[in-house]
VMD Tcl script that draws the C-alpha trace (Angstrom):
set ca {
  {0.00 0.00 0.00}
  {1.26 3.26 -0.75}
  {1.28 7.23 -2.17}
  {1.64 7.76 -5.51}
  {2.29 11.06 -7.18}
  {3.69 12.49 -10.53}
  {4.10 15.12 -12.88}
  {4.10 15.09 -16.94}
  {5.15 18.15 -18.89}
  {6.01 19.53 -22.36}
  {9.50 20.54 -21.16}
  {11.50 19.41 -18.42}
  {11.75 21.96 -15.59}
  {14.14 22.00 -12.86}
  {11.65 23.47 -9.94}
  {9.64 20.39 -11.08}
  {11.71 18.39 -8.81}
  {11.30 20.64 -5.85}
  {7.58 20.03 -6.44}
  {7.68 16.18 -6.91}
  {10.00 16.13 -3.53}
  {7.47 18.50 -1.60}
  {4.95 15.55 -3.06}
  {6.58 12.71 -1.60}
  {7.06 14.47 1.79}
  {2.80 15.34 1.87}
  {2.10 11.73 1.60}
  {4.67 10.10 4.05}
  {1.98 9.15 6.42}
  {0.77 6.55 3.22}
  {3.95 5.08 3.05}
  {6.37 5.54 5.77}
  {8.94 2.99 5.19}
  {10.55 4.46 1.94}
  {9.89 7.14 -0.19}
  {11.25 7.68 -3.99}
  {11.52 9.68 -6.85}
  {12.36 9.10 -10.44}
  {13.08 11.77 -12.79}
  {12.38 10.56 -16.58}
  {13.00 13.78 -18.23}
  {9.04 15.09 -19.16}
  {7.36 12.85 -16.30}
  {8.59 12.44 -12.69}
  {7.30 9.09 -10.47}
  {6.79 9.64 -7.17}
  {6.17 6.73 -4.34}
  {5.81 6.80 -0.87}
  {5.61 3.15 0.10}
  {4.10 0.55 3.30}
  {5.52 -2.68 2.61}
  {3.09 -5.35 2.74}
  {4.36 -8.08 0.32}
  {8.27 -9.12 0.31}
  {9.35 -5.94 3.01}
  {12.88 -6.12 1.01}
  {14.53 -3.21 -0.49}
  {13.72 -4.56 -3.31}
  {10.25 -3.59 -3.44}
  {11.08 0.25 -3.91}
  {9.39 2.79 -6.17}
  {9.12 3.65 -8.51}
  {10.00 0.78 -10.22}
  {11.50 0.28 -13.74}
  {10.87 -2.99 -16.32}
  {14.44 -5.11 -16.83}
  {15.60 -2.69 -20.41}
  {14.14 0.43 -18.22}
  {11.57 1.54 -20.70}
  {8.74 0.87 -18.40}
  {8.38 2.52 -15.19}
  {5.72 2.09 -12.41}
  {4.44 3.67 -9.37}
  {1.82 1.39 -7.77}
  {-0.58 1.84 -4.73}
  {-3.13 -1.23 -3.55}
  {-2.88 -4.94 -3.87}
  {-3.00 -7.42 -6.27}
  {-4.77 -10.65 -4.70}
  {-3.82 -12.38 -7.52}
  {-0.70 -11.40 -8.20}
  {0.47 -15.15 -7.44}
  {-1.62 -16.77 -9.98}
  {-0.42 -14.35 -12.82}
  {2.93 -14.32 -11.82}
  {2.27 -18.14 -12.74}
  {1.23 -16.95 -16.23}
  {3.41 -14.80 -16.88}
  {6.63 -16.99 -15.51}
  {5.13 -19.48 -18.32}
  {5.26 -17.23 -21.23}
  {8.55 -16.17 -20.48}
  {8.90 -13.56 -17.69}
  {11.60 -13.32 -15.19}
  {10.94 -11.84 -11.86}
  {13.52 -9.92 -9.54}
  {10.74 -9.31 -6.68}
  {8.16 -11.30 -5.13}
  {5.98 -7.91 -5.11}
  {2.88 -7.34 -6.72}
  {3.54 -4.32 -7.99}
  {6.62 -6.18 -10.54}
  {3.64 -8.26 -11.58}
  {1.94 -5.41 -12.84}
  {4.56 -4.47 -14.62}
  {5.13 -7.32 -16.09}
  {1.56 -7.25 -17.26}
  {1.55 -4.11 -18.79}
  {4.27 -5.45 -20.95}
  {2.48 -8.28 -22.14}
  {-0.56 -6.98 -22.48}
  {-0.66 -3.34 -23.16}
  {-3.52 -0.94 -21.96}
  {-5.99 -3.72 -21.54}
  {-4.32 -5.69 -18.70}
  {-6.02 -4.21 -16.40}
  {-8.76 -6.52 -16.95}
  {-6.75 -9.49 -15.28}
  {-5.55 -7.40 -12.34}
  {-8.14 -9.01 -9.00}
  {-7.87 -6.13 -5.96}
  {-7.85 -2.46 -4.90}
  {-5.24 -0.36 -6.83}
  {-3.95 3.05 -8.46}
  {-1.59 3.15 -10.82}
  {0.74 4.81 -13.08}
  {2.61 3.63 -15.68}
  {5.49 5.53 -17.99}
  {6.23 4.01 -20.90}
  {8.98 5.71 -22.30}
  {8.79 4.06 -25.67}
  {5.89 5.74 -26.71}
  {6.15 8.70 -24.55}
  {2.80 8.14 -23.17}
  {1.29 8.12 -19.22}
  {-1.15 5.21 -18.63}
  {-3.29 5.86 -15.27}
  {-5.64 2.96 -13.92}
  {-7.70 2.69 -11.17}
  {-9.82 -0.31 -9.34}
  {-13.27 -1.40 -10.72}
  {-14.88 0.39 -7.22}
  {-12.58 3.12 -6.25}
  {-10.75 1.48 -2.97}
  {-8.24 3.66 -3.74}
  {-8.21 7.07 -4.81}
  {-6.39 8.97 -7.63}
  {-6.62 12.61 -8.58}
  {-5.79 14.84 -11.16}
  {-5.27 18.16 -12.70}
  {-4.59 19.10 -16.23}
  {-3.55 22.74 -17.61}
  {-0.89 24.03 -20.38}
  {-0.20 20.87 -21.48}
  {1.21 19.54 -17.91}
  {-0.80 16.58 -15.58}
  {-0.08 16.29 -12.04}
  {-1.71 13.51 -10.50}
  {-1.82 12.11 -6.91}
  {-3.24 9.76 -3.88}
  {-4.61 12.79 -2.17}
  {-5.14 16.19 -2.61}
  {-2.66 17.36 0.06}
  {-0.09 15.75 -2.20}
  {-1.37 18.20 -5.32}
  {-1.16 21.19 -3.46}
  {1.77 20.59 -2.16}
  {3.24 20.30 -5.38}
  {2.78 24.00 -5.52}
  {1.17 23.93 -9.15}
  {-2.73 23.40 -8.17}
  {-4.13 26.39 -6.80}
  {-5.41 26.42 -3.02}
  {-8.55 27.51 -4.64}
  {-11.70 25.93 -3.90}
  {-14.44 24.37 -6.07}
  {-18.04 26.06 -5.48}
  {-19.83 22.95 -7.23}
  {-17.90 20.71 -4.90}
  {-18.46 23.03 -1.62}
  {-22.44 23.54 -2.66}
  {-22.75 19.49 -3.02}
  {-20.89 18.72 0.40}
  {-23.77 21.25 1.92}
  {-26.25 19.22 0.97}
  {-24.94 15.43 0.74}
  {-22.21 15.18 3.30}
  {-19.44 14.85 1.11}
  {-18.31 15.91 -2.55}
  {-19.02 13.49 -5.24}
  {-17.53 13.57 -8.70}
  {-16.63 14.77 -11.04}
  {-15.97 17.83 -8.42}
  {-13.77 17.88 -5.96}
  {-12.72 20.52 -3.28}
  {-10.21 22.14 -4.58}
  {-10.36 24.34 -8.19}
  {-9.40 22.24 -11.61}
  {-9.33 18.94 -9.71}
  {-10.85 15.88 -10.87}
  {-10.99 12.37 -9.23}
  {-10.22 9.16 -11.60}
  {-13.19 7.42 -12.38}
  {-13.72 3.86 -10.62}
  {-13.24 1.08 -13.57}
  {-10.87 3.77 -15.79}
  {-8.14 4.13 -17.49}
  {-6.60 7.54 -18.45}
  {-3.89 7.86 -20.85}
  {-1.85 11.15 -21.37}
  {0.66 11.78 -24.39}
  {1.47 14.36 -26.75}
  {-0.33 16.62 -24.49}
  {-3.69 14.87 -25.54}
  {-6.23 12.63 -22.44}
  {-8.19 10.09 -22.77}
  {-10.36 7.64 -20.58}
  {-12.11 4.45 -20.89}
  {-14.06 2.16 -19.03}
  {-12.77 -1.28 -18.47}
  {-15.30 -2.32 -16.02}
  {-19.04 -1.10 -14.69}
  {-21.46 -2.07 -12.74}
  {-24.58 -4.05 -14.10}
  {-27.64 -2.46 -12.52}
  {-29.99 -5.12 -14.46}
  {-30.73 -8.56 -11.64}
  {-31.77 -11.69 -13.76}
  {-35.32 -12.72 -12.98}
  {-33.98 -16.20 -13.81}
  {-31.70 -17.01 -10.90}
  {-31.77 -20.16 -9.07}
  {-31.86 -20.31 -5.72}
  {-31.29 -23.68 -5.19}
  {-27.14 -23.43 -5.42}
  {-26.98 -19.94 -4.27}
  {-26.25 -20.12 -1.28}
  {-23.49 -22.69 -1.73}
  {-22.42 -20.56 -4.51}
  {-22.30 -17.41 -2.82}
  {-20.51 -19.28 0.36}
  {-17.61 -20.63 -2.04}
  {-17.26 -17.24 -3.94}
  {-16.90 -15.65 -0.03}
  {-14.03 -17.94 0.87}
  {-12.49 -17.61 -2.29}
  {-12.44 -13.87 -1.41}
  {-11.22 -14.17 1.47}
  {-8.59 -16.36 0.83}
  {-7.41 -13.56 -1.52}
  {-7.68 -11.30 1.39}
  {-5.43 -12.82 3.78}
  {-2.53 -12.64 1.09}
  {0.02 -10.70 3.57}
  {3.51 -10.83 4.83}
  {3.01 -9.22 7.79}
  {-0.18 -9.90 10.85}
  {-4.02 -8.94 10.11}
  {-6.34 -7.18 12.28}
  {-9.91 -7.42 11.82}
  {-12.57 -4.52 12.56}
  {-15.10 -6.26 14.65}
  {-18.38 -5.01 15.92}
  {-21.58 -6.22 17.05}
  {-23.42 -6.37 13.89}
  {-23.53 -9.27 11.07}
  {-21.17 -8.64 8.56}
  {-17.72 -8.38 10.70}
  {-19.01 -11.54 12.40}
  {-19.12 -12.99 9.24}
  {-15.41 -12.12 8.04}
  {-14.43 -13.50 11.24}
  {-15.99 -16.75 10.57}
  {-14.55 -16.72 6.70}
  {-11.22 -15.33 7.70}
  {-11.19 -18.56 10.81}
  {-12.68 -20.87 7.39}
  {-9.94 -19.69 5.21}
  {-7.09 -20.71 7.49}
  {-6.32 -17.28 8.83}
  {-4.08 -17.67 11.48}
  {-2.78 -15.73 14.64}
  {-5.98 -13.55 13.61}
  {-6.56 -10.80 16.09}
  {-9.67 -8.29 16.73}
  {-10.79 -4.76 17.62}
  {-13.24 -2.79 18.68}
  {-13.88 0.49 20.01}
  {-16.15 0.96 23.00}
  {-17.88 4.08 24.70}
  {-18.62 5.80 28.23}
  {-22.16 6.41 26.31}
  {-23.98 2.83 26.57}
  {-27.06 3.74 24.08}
  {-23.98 3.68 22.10}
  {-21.80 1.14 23.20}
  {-21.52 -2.58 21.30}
  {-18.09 -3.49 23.08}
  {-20.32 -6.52 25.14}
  {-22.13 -7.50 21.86}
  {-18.58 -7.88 19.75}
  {-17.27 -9.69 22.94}
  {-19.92 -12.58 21.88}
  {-18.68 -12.31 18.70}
  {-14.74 -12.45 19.34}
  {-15.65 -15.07 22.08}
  {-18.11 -17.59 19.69}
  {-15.26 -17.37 17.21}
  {-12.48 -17.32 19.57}
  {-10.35 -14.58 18.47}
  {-8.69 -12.35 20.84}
  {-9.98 -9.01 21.32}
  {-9.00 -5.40 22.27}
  {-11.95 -3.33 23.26}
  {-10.50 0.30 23.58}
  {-13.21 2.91 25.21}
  {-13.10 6.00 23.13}
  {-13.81 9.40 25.52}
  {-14.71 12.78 24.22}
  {-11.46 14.61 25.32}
  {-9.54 12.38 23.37}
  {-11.57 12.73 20.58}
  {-10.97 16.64 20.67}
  {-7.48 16.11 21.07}
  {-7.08 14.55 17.87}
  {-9.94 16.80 16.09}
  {-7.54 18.81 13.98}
  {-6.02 15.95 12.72}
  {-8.84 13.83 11.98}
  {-10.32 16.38 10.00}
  {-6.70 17.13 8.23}
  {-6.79 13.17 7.58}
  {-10.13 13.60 5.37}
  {-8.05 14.75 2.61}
  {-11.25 16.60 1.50}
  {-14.64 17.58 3.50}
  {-17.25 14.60 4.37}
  {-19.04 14.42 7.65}
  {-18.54 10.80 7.99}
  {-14.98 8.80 8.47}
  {-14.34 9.63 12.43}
  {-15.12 6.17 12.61}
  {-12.54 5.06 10.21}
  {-10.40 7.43 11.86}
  {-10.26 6.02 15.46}
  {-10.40 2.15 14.99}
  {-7.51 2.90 12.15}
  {-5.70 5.15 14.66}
  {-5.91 2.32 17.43}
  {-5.42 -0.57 15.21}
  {-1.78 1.15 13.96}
  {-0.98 2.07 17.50}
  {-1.16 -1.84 18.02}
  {1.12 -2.43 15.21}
  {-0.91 -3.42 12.54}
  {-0.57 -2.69 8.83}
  {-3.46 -4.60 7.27}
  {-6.73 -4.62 8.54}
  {-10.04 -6.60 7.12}
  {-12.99 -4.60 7.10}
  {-17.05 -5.48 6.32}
  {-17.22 -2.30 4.34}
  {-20.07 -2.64 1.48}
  {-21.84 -5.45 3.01}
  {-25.23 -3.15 3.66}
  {-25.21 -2.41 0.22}
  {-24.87 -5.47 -1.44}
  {-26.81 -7.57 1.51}
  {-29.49 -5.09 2.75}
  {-28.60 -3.50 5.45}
  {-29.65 0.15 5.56}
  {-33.14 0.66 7.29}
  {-33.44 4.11 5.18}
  {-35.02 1.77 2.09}
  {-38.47 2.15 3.89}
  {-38.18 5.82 4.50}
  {-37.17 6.01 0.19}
  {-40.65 3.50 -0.45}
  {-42.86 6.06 1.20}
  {-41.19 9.37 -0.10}
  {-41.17 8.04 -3.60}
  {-44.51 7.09 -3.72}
  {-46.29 10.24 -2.25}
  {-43.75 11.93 -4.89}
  {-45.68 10.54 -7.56}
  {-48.88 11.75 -5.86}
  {-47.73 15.07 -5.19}
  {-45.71 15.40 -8.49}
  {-49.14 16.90 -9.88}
  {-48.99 19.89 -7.38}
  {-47.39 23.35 -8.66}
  {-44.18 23.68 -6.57}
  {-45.33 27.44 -7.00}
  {-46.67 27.74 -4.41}
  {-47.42 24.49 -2.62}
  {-43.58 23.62 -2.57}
  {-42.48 26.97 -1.63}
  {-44.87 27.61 1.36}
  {-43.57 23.98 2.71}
  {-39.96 25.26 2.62}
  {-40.00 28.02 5.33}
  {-37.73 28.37 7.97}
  {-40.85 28.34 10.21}
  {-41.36 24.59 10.05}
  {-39.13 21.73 10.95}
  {-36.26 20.78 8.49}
  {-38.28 17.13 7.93}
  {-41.14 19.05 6.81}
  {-38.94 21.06 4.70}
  {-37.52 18.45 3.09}
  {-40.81 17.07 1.87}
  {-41.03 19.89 -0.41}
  {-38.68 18.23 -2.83}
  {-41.49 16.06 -3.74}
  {-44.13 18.71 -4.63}
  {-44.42 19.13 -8.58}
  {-41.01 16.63 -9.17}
  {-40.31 15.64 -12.67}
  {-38.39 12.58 -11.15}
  {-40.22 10.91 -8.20}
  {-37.41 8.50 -7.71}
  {-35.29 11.95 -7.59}
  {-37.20 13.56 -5.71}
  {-37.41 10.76 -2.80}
  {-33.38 10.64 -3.07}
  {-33.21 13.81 -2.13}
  {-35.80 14.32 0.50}
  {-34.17 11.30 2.48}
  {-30.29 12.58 2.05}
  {-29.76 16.39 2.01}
  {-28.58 17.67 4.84}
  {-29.60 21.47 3.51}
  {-32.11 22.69 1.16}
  {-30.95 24.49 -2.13}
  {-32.73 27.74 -0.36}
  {-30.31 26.70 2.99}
  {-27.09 26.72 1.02}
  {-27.32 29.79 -0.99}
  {-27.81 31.63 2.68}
  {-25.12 29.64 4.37}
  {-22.68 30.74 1.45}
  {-21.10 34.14 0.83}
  {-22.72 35.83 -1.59}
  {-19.37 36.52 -3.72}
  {-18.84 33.14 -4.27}
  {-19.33 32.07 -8.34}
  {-22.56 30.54 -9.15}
  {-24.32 30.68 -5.71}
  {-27.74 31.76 -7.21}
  {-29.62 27.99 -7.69}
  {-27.24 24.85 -6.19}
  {-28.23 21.88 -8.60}
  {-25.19 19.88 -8.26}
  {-26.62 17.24 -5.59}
  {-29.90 17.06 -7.92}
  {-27.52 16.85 -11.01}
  {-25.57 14.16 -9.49}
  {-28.85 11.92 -8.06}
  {-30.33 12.91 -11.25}
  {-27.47 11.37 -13.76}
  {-26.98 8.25 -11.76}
  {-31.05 7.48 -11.73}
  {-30.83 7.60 -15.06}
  {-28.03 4.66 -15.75}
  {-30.92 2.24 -13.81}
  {-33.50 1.13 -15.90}
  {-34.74 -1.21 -14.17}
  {-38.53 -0.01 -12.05}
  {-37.71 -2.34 -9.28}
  {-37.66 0.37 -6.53}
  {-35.00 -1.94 -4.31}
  {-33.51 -2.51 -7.41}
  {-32.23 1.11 -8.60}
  {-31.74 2.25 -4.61}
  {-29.31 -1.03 -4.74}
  {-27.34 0.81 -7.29}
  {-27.31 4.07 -6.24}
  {-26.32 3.25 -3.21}
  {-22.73 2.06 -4.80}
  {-22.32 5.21 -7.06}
  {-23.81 7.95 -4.68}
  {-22.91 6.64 -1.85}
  {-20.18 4.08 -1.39}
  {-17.52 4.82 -3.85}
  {-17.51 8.67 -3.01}
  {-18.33 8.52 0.18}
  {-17.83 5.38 2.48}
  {-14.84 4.04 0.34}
  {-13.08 7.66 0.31}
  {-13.36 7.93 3.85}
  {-11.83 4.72 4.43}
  {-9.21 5.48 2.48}
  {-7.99 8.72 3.94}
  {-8.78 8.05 7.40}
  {-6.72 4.38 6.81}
  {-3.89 6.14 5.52}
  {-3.09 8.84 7.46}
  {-2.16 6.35 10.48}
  {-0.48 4.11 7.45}
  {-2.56 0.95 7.93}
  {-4.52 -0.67 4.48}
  {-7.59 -1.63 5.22}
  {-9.32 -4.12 2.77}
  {-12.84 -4.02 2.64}
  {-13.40 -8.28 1.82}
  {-16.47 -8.07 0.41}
  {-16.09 -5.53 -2.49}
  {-13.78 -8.26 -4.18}
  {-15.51 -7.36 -7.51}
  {-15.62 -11.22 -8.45}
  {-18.37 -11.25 -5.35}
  {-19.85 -8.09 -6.67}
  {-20.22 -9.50 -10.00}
  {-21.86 -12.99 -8.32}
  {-24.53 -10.76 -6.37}
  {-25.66 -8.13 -8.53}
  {-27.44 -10.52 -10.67}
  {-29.31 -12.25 -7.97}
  {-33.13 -10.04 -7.65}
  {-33.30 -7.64 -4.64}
  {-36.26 -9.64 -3.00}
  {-33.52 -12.17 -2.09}
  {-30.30 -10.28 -2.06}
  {-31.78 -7.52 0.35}
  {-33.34 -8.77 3.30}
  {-31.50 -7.68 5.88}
  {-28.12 -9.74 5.65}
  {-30.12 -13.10 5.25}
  {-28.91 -14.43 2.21}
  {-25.04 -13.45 3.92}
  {-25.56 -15.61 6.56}
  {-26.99 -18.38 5.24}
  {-24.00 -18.56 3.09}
  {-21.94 -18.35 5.79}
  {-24.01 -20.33 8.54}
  {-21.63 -23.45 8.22}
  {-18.54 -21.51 9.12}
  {-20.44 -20.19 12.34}
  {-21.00 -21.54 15.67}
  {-24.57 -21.97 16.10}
  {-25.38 -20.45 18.81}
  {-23.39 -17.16 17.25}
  {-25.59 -18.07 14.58}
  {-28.57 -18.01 16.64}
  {-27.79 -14.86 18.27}
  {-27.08 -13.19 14.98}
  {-30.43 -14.19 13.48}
  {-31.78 -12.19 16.73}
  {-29.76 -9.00 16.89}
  {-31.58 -6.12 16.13}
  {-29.68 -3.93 13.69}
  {-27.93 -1.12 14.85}
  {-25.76 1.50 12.52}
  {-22.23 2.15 14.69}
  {-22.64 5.33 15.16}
  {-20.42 8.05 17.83}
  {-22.36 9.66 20.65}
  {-22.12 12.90 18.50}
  {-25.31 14.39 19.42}
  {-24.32 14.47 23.38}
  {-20.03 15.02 22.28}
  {-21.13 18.56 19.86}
  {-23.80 19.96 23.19}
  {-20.97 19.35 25.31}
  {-17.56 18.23 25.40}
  {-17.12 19.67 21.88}
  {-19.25 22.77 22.54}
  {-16.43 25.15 22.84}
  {-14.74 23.91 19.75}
  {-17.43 24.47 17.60}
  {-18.27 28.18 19.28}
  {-14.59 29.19 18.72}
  {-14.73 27.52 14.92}
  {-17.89 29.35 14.55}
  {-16.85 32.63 15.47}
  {-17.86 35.88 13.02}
  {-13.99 37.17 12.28}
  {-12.63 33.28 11.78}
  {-15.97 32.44 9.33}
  {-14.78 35.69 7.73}
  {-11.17 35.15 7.32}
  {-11.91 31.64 5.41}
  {-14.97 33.74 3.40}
  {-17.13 30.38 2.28}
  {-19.37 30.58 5.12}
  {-21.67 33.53 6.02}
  {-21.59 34.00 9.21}
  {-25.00 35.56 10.09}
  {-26.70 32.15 8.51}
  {-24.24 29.68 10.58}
  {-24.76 31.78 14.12}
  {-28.42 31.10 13.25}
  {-28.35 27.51 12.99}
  {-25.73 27.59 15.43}
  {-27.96 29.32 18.08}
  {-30.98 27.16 17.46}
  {-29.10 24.25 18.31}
  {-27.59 25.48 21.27}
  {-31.37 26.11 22.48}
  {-32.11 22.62 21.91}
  {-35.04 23.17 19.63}
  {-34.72 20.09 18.25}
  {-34.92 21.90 14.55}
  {-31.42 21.29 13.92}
  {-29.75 17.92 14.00}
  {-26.10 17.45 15.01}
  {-25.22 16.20 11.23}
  {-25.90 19.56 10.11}
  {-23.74 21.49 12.66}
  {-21.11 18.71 11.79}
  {-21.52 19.53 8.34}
  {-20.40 23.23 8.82}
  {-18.03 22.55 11.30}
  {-15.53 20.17 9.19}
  {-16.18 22.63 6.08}
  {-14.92 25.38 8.40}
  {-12.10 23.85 10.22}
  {-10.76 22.29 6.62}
  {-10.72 25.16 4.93}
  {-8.67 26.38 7.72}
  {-6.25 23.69 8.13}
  {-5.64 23.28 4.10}
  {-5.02 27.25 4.21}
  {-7.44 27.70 1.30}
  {-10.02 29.68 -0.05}
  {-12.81 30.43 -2.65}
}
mol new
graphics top color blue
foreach p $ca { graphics top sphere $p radius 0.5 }
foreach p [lrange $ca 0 end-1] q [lrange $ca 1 end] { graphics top cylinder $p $q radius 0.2 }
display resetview
């Protein structure tokens, strides 16, 4: 696992160096045990690498083919890099490393552009070819792992993160108003925007290749949002149990020990059992507890560990630790998002332990069913389609006053929609009405008039579903609206900064690909169809008290940590002259909502005051502006 960075331009440049070193240095946290440069002339490689597979010094990067025409830098894992070294060994290939990363080279070599297609695991590449003078850029078929760019005058820079871009000194620490007006509403930034100005995110599934100047992109891999009415259930389960190992087994592919994440709910219970199935050995467990016991889940994952009979560290998180560590969590986000803290502690504890690889149950509500939003989306879409026949002028616009609670407010999205389905998307998820954000913003900043971009963005990923089947399309754009930009991104980051890779087992996209097909009346009921697959790796009565568990989201005790032990934080962050000094917030409209929820109204939710607060205290700590 590791940072990768790089820079391709007309003309070599001598400060060009300066920038690619200040590059490496911003991502050291991604890859602390070496960090390297290679100057080709018109493209500089940049790694910052965590050894995983064959810790050698042979494992550096960048990383050059045998006649040093081919150079990579190279940041995930390859589960399969075994099996196509195999292939590749046969037709003729001679390998220096036992690293994954010489396997993709190899492949590129063989196969060209397309190779890509073999490659099983989370990744981000990039590959110089200096025989054709030509950049190739991949990333995984779900976004794992991040890569961004920025293009202008003929130049690229790309990178892991954004701190690495503006490091570089070339991208400007301007910020994106799309990307800020989208995180108001959604809770994070989804593409193509990002935060900063002239910054773009790779797609998931994509290629990009740069030469002559010139950039292209193709898909190598998407999602199928179609489920085949066909399926037979008879073998699923079996099926779906052997494709789990087999992921698994992948999983486990490391030289040094793995941690697993383990709560109280199904689907880390389940990687337990698979990891315990799949041979895993001197597996250990963690969890993180709380003072708050509404909250708590430490005595529920102690079944767990205890049924399986892994060892397990339950570590009580407090508020004034949390604060302590506040500026750099939010510096770890890489960009704004008002989830992650999560991510952020149990990734922060499980390094402190020593760890370097952790297994994760990331994706598992989506693709099993867990989210207990899907009935809130049922009844929202369908009195959309009643109320669709309404004038929003004036029926919508009298609902949206700040006289009446936001949930009533919200319900105006559905009044005179021309996409229910839209409509019900965002009347679940927005976190501020388009009216909300052009008051929250300064006035000066471009194109603050009428904020479409979370509509746009619902509105363009509804429309790759055409399937009607209501579970169906909410399956799906859960995975593009939600996961990959959100949930994944997070991960990533918050992983990172404390150097630990954290592999979420079940988005192996050889699993994806198995489930998709199978019809949402059996693939989403509430993690059923999960653990009947797995229900002969459990103990029974785990099993048993699985079956029983009502679900519960992990959540912090933020509500009770932002009215109190955080309070003075988020007064000081919220101050007029500090809100000025960063000039994206106005702060009139955030001392509002700020004031209401001091008074415990109950108007205003802590998500909201989150929302504001990371936007705030990011823009600070990234030392940019609009």
């Amino acid at each position: 696992m590791c940072g990768i960075a790089g820079i391709v331009t007309p003309q070599p440049e001598a400060r060009l160096i300066q920038a690619a070193e200040r590059m490496a240095s911003a991502m050291k946290h991604r890859g602390p045990d070496s960090q390297g440069i290679k100057d080709l002339g018109t493209c500089l490689l940049v790694n910052a690498r965590l050894a995983i597979v064959d810790l050698s010094d042979r494992g550096r990067m960048p990383m050059a083919s045998a006649d040093g025409q081919v150079w990579i830098t190279y940041n995930g894992e390859g589960y399969n890099a075994s099996e196509l070294r195999a292939e590749l060994e046969n037709l003729g290939h001679e390998f220096r490393t036992m690293t994954d990363t010489e396997v993709v080279l190899h492949l590129y070599q063989e196969y060209g552009e397309n190779f890509v297609e073999k490659l099983r695991g989370m990744f981000a590449f990039a590959i110089w070819d200096a025989r054709e003078r030509k950049l190739v850029l991949g990333r995984d078929r779900l976004g794992i792992k991040p890569l961004y760019l920025h293009a202008s005058s003929g130049q690229l820079v790309f990178a892991s993160e954004l701190k690495a871009l503006l490091a570089s000194g070339i991208v400007r620490r301007k910020l994106e108003p799309a990307g800020l007006r989208a995180f108001l509403q959604l809770g994070h930034i989804p593409p193509p925007w990002s935060a900063i100005r002239d910054v773009t995110p790779l797609a998931p599934g994509h290629i990009g290749v740069w030469k002559d100047g010139e950039w292209r992109t193709e898909s190598y891999w998407s999602l199928s949002p179609r489920a085949s009415p066909n399926i037979s259930t008879v073998h699923l389960s079996a099926g779906l149990s052997e494709v789990l190992l087999d992921a698994m087994r992948n999983h486990l592919v490391s030289d040094v020990p793995v941690l697993i994440f383990l709560s109280g709910g199904t689907d880390s219970a389940c990687l337990g059992a698979l990891a315990r199935a799949a041979g895993a050995r001197n597996l250990s467990a963690m969890t993180v507890g709380f003072g708050e016991s509404e909250f708590d889940e430490s005595k529920l994952t102690r079944r767990t560990a205890d049924a399986l009979g892994l060892p397990l560290e339950v570590v009580t998180l407090e508020a004034r630790r949390v604060e302590a560590d506040l500026d750099h969590a939010v510096w770890a986000l890489d960009e704004p998002s008002v989830d992650g803290l999560n991510s952020y502690w149990i990734s922060k504890l499980g390094a402190e332990a020593g760890f370097k690889v952790a297994l994760s149950g990331q994706g598992g509500d989506e693709l099993f069913g867990g989210y207990g939003s899907l009935a809130w989306f049922e009844r929202f879409n369908t009195a959309a389609r009643w109320a669709r026949t309404l004038p929003a002028n004036p029926f919508g616009r009298l609902l949206d006053q700040n006289a009446f609670p936001f949930r009533w407010r919200k319900l105006s999205y559905l009044i005179g929609a021309d996409d229910p389905f839209v409509a019900a998307q965002l009347a679940v998820k927005v976190l501020f009405l388009d009216r909300d954000v052009c008051e929250l913003m300064f006035p000066s900043i471009p194109g603050n008039g009428h904020p479409a971009e979370a509509r746009d963005h619902l509105t363009f990923w509804s429309k790759q579903v055409e399937n009607e089947d209501l579970r169906e399309r909410l399956a799906f754009m859960d995975i593009h609206t939600h996961l990959e930009p959100r949930l994944l991104r997070d991960l990533d980051a918050m992983s990172m900064a404390h150097s630990i890779e954290v592999r979420p087992v079940f988005l192996d996209h050889r699993l994806v690909e198995f489930l998709l097909p199978v019809p949402s009346s059996i693939r989403m009921q509430q993690k059923r169809l999960l653990l009947d697959a797995v229900k002969a790796f459990l103990p029974p009565t785990l099993l048993a008290d699985l079956s029983s568990r009502r679900k519960r989201t992990f959540t912090f005790p933020f509500q009770r940590w932002l009215s109190h032990d955080l309070r003075k934080v988020l007064k000081e962050a919220f101050a007029p002259d500090r809100l000025r000094r960063v000039g994206v917030l106005e702060p009139a409209a955030v001392n509002r909502l700020w004031n209401r929820y001091e008074r415990s109204e109950g108007a205003v939710g802590w998500s909201r005051i989150w929302n504001l607060f990371v936007l705030q205290r990011w823009c600070e700590l990234m030392q940019v502006s609009p």
